[in-house]
PLY file of the C-alpha trace (Angstrom):
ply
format ascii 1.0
element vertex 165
property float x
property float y
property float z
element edge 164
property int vertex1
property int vertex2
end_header
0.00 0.00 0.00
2.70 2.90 0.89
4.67 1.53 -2.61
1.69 2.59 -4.60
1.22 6.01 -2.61
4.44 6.64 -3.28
3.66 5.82 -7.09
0.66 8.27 -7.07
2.46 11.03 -5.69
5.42 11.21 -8.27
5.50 13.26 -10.84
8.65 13.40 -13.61
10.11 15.91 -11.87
9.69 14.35 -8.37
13.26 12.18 -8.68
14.19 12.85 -4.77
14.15 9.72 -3.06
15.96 8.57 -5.48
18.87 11.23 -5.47
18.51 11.41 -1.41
19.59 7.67 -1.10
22.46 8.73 -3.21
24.37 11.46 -0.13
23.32 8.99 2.34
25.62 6.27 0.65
28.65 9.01 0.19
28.07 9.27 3.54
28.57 6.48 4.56
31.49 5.87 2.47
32.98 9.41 4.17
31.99 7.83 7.61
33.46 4.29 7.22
37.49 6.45 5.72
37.74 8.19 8.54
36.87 5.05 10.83
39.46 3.55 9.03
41.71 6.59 9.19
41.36 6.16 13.03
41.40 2.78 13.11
44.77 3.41 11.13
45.93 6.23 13.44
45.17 4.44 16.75
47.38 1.03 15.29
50.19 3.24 14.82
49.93 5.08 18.07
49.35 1.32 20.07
52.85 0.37 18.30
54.60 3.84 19.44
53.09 3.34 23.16
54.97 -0.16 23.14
57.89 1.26 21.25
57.88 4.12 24.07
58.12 1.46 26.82
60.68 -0.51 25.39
62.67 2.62 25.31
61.80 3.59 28.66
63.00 0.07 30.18
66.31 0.21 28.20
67.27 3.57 29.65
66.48 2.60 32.85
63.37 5.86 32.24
60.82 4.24 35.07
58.76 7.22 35.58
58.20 7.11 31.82
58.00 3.61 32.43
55.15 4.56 34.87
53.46 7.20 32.97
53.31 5.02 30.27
51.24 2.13 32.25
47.88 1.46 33.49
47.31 2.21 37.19
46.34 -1.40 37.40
49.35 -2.40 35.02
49.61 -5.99 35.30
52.71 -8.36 33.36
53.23 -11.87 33.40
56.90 -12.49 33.07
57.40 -16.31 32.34
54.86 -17.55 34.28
55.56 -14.70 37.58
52.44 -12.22 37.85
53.89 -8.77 38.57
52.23 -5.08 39.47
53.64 -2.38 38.40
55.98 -1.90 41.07
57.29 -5.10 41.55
57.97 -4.89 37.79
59.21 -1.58 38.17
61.53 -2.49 40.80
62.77 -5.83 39.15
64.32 -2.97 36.62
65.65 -1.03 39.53
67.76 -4.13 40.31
69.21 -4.61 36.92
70.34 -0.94 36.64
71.93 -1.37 39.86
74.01 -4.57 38.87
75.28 -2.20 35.49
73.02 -3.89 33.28
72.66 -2.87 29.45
69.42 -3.65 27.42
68.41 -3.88 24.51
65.19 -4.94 22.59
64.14 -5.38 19.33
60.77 -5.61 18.47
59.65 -7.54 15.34
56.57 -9.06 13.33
53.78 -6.79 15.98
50.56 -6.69 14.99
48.31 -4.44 16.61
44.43 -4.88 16.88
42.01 -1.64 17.93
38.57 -1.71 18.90
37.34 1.24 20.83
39.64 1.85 23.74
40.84 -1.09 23.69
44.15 -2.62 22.00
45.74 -5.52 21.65
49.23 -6.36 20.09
51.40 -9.49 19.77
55.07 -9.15 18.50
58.18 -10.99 18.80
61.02 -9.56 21.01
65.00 -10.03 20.62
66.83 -8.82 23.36
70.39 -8.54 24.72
70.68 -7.84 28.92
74.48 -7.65 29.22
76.82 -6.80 32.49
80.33 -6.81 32.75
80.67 -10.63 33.67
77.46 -11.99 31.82
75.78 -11.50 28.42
71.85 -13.25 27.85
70.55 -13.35 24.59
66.96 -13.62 24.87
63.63 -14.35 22.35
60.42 -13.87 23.52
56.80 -13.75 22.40
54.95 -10.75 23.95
51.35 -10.04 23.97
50.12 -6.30 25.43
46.76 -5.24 26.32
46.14 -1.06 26.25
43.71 1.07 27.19
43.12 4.29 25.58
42.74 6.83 28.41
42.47 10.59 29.06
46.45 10.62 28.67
46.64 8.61 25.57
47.33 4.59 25.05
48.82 2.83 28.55
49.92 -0.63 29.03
47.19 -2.68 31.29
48.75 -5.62 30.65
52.00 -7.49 29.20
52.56 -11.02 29.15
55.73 -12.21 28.04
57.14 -15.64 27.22
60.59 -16.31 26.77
61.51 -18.51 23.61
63.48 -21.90 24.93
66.51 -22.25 23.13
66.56 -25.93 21.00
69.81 -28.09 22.00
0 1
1 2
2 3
3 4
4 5
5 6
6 7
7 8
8 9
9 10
10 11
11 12
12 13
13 14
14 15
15 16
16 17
17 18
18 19
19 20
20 21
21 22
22 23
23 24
24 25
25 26
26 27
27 28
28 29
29 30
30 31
31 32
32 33
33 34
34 35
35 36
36 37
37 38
38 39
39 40
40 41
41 42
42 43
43 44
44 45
45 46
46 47
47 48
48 49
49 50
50 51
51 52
52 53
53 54
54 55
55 56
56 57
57 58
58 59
59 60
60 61
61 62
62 63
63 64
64 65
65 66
66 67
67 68
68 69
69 70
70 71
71 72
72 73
73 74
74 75
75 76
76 77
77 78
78 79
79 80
80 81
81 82
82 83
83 84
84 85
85 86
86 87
87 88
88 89
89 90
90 91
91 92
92 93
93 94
94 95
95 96
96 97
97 98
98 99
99 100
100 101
101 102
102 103
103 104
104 105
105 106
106 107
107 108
108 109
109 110
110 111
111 112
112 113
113 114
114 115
115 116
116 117
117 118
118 119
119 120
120 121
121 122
122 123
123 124
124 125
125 126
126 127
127 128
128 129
129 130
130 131
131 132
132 133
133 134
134 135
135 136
136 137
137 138
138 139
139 140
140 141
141 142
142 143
143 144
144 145
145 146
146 147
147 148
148 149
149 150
150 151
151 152
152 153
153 154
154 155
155 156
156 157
157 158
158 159
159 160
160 161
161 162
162 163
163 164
């Protein structure tokens, strides 16, 4: 019944529903690139937070360390469940002993959706004193939370990579 209503009512020169289906659509398609553009923007932000913390534990930074976490920051080092200042201090003791470290942070793939994140890389590092160098391989998996301050760490759970024989 509305179908033919609608038929009465149009004239030749009465095209609109037509043409007003047609902004709606390039609408949309404005709408959905810039949700991508965001999408795109927040992946690449995610991947500088972790980049940032990396950074921060190499130079020994811990109140960037700190700024850069979640006030209920949690990690999971091989199987040890850590707050933010146990993990925080575990650092502390390795600057004390002279330590030098160094990561680098491969294959991450970052995942967005709202204010949450969650990446997965793989992570090569070197912690060296004067009497000891590790080599080390891990798999890492972050969780962030996009807060008033930007992207922090919640949560980091990190598995070190057994060495074959």
């Amino acid at each position: 019944m509305a179908f033919s209503v609608f038929l009465v009512g149009a004239s030749s020169t009465q095209a609109q529903p037509a043409t007003q289906a047609q902004p709606a659509t390039q609408a949309q398609s404005r709408e959905h690139a810039q949700a991508e553009a965001r999408a795109t923007e927040d992946r690449r932000a995610v991947k500088d937070t972790i980049r940032s913390f990396f950074d921060a534990l190499s130079a020994f930074d811990f109140r960037k360390v700190r700024a850069l976490a979640a006030e209920d920051f949690t990690a999971i080092e091989d199987g040890t469940v850590l707050g933010l200042e146990k993990f925080v201090g575990a650092g502390q003791k390795l600057k004390k002993k002279g330590a030098n470290l160094t990561y680098n942070l491969s294959d991450v793939e970052a995942t967005v959706e709202g204010n949450v994140a969650w990446l997965v890389h793989k992570n090569s590092g070197v912690a060296e004193t004067e009497t000891r160098r590790q080599e080390i391989d891990w798999t890492e998996s972050f969780v962030l939370r996009k807060e008033a301050g930007g992207w922090k760490v919640a949560m980091l759970h990190s598995t070190v990579k057994r060495r074959q024989w």
